[in-house]
PLY file of the C-alpha trace (Angstrom):
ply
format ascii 1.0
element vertex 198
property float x
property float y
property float z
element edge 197
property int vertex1
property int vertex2
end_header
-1.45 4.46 -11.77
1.31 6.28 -10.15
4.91 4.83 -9.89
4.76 2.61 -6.68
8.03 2.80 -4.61
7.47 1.25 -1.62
4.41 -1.87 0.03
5.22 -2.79 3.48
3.98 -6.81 3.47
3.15 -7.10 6.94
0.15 -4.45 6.57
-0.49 -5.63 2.75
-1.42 -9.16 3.31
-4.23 -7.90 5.99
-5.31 -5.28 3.72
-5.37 -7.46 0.86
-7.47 -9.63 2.78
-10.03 -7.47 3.88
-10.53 -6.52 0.12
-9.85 -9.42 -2.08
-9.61 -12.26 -0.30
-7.46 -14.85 1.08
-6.18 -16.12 -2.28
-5.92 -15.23 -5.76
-7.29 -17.64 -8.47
-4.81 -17.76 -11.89
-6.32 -19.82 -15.25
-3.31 -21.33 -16.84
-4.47 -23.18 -20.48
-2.75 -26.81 -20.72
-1.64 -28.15 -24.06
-0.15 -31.15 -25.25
-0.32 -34.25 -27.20
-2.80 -37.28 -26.83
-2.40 -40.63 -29.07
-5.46 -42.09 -30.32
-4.29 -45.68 -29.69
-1.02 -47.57 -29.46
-0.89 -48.65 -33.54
-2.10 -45.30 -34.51
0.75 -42.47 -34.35
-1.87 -39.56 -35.14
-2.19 -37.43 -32.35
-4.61 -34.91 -31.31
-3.66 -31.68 -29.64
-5.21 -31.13 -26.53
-5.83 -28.13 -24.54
-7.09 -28.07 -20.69
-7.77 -25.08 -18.14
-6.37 -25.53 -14.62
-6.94 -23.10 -11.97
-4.26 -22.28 -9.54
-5.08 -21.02 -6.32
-2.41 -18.64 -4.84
-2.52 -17.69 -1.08
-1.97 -14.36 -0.97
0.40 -14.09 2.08
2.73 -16.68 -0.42
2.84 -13.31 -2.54
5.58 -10.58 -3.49
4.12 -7.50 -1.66
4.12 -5.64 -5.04
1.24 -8.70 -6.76
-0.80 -8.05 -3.71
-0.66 -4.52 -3.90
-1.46 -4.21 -7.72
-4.53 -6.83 -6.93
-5.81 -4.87 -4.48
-5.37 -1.29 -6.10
-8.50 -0.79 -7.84
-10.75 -2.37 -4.88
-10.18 0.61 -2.55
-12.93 2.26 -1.64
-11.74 5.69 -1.07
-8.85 6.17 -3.70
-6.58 9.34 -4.29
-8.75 11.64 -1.91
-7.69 14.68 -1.08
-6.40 15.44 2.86
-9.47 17.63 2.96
-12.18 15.74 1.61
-10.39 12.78 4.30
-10.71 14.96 7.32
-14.39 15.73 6.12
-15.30 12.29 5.46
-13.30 11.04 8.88
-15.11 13.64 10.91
-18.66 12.74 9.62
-18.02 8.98 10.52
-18.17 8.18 6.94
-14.63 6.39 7.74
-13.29 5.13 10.81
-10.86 3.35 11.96
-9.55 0.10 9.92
-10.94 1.72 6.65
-8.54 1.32 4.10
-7.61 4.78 1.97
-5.50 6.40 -0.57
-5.07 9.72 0.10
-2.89 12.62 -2.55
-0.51 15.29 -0.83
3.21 16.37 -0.20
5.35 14.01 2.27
6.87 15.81 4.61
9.25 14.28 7.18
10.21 16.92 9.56
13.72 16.97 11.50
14.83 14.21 9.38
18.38 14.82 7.08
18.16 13.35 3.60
21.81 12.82 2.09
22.08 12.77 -1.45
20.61 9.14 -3.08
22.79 6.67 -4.87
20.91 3.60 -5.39
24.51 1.65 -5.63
25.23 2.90 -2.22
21.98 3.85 -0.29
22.36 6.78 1.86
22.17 5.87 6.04
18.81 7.51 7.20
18.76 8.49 11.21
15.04 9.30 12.19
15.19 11.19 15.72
12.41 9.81 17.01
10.20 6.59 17.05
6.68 5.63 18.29
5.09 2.38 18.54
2.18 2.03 17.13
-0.47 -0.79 17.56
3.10 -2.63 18.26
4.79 -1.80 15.21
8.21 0.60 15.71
6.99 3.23 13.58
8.52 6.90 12.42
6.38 9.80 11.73
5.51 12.31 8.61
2.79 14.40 7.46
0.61 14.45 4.36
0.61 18.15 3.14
-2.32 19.19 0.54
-4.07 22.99 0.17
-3.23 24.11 3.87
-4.29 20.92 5.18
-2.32 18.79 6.88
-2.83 15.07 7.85
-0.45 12.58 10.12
1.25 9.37 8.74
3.37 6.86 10.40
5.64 4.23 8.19
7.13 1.17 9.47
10.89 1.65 10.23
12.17 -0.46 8.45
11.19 1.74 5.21
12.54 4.28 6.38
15.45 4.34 3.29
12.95 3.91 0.32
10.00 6.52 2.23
12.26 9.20 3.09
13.42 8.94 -0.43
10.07 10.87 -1.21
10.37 13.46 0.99
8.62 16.96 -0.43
7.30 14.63 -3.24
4.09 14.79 -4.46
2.91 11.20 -3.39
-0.29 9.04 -3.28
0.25 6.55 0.52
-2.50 3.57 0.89
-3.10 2.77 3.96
-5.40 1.37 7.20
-7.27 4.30 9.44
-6.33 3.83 13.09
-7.60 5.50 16.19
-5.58 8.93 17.58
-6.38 11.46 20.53
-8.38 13.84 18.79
-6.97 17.22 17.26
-8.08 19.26 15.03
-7.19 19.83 11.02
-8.60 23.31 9.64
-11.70 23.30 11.98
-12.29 19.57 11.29
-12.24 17.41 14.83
-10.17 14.75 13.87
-9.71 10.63 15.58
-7.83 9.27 13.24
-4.27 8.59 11.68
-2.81 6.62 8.80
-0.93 3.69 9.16
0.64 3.77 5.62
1.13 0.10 3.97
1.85 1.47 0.47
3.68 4.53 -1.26
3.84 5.86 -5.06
5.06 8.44 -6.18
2.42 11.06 -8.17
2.87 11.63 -11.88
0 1
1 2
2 3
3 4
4 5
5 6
6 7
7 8
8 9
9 10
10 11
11 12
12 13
13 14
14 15
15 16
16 17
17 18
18 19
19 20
20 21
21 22
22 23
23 24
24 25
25 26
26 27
27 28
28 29
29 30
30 31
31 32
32 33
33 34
34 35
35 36
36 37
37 38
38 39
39 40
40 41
41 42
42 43
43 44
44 45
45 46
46 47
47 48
48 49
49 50
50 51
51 52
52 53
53 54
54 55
55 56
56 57
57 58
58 59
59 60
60 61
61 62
62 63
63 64
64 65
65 66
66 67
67 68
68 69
69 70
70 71
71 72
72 73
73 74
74 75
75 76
76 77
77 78
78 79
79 80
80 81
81 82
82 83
83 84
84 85
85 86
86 87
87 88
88 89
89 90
90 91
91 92
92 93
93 94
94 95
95 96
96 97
97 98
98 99
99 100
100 101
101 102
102 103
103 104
104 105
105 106
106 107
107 108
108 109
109 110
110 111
111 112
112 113
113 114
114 115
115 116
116 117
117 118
118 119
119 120
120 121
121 122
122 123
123 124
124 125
125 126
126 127
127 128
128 129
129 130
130 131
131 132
132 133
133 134
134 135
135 136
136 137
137 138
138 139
139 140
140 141
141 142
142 143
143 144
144 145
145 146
146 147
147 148
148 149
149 150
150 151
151 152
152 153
153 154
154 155
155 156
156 157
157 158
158 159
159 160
160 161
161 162
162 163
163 164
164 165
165 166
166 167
167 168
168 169
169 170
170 171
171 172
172 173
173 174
174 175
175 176
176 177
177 178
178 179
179 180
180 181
181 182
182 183
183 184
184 185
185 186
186 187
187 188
188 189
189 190
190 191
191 192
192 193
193 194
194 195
195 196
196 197
């Protein structure tokens, strides 16, 4: 799997939802000690299974994303085979992807990084979207070119991968239409998760 740098909970817990569930099941084994009566001091050594049930929304954003990883459906595509498979309805909006590119973050200044002093990131513009105050970038692959909006409150960790190759996970949502290399497109990505490509 790639190196994953950033999982926005608010759009994991949904997303983890729609593909795993609402909870997580963990065996833990038991062990301990059982006396055979009160004169007797032999014991036996006993071993139990429990099963814990974890909600997932009582999860670190990082356990829901690594349970969810492997369920998604359309993993590591490339923007192209996206705006094919989004322009012959095979996804629509609310489809969770994982789509492979460049992140680029136009008219946006990235200072030098010191993770003992982050750097202050100013993003020019903002756009809501479905509510959330969101910033915008684009998902660069073989000409092709594909629109993402992050939450802004990532915007220190995201930007940090700016002309990186990267891998973003995210939910489908409706756009005016425009079109990618003759391919009518209706869709954008909300993105919920970011790694960083090996």
């Amino acid at each position: 799997m790639n190196s994953l740098i950033y999982v926005e909970k608010r759009l994991i817990v949904p997303i983890g939802v729609k593909l795993i569930g609402s909870s997580l099941s963990q065996n833990e084994k038991l062990s301990g000690k059982t006396g055979f009566n009160w004169f007797v001091q032999a014991s036996l050594e006993q071993s139990t299974e429990q099963t814990k049930e974890m909600k997932i929304a009582e999860l670190f954003p990082e356990d829901i994303f690594h349970s969810l990883y492997e369920k998604i459906p359309s993993k590591a595509v490339s923007i192209q085979q996206l705006c094919q498979n989004i322009s012959s309805h095979t996804l629509k909006s609310a489809d969770v992807v994982s789509i492979i590119g460049t992140l680029k973050i136009p008219d946006v200044t990235i200072p030098q990084y010191n993770p003992f002093k982050p750097p202050k990131i100013e993003i020019p513009e903002t756009y809501k979207v479905y509510g959330e105050e969101c910033f915008s970038g684009e998902l660069e692959m073989d000409g092709f070119r594909f629109p993402i909006f992050f939450l802004l409150d990532s915007k220190e960790i995201v930007c940090y991968a700016k002309d990186k190759p990267v891998e973003i996970i995210g939910v489908l949502k409706w756009s005016p239409s425009y079109e990618v290399s003759g391919y009518a497109i209706n869709q954008t990505l909300l993105a919920a998760a970011l790694l960083l490509r090996r």
